[in-house]
C-alpha positions in Angstrom: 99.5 97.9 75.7 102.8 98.9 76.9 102.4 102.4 76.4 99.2 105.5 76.3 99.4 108.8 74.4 97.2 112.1 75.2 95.7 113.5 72.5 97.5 116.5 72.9 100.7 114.5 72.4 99.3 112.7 69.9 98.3 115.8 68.1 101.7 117.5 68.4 103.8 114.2 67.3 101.4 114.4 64.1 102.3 117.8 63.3 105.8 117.4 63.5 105.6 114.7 61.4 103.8 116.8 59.0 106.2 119.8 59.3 108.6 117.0 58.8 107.2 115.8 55.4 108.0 112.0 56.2 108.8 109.4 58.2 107.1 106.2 59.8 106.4 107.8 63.7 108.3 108.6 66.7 111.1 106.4 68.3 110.4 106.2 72.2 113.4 105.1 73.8 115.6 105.4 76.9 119.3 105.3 77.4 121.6 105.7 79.7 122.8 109.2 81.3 122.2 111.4 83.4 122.7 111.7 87.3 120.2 109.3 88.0 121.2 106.9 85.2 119.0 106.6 82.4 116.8 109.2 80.0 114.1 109.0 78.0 115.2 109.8 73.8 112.2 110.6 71.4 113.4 110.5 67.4 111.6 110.0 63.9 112.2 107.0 62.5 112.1 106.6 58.7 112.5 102.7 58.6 112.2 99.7 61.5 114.9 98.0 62.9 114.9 94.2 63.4 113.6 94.3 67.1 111.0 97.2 67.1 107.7 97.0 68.2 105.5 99.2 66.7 102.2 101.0 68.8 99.3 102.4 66.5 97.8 105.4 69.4 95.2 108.0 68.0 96.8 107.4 64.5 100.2 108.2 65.8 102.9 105.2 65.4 105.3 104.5 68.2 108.3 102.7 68.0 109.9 101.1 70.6 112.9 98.7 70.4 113.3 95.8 72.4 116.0 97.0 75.2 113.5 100.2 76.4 110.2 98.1 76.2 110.8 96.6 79.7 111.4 100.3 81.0 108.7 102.2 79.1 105.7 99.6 79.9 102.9 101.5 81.1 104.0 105.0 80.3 102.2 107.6 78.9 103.4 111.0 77.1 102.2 113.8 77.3 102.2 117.3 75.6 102.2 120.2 78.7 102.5 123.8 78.6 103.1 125.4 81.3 103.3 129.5 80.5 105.9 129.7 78.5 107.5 126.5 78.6 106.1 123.2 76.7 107.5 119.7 76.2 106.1 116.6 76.3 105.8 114.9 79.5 106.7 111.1 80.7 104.2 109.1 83.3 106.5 105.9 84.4 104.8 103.6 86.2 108.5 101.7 86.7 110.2 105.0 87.8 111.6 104.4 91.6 112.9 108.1 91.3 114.2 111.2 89.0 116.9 113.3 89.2 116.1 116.9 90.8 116.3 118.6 87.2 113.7 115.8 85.9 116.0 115.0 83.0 116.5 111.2 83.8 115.3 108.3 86.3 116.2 105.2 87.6 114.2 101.9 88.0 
């Protein structure tokens, strides 16, 4: 499978779906940005596009296209909170190195 899910990031991704009222799951993605070159994008997605691949996790659909599947294989997202801060959290296997403010990563 090229990517896992916690259950408390599948559990939040289901209630923002919820809140949200529709939409098919959540769009995992990467593009490019950032001081070490690319960034991981999370979206709803309403309808597939021609090269998606879709992940069933925990009840949770995952979309990925075809350009970010060879840099998300193997990762898993997570939901963290840490005091006051939460976000979901990226484990990349292909990840050689992030940026010092963790917003992006190179392979």
């Amino acid at each position: 499978m090229a990517v896992t899910m916690t259950t408390a990031a599948a559990d939040r991704v289901r209630s923002f779906l919820t809140n949200r009222g529709k939409g098919l799951g959540l769009r995992l993605g990467i593009k490019t940005t950032g001081c070490s070159g690319l960034a991981y994008v999370l979206e709803f997605v309403d309808e597939l596009n021609e090269d998606d691949e879709l992940y069933n996790i925990d009840d949770v659909n995952i979309i990925i296209d075809g350009k970010s599947l060879v840099y998300l294989e193997g990762v898993e997202l997570d939901f963290v909170k840490e005091g006051l801060n939460e976000g979901f959290k990226f484990t990349n296997p292909n990840a050689k190195g992030e940026c010092g403010c963790g917003e992006s990563f190179n392979v």
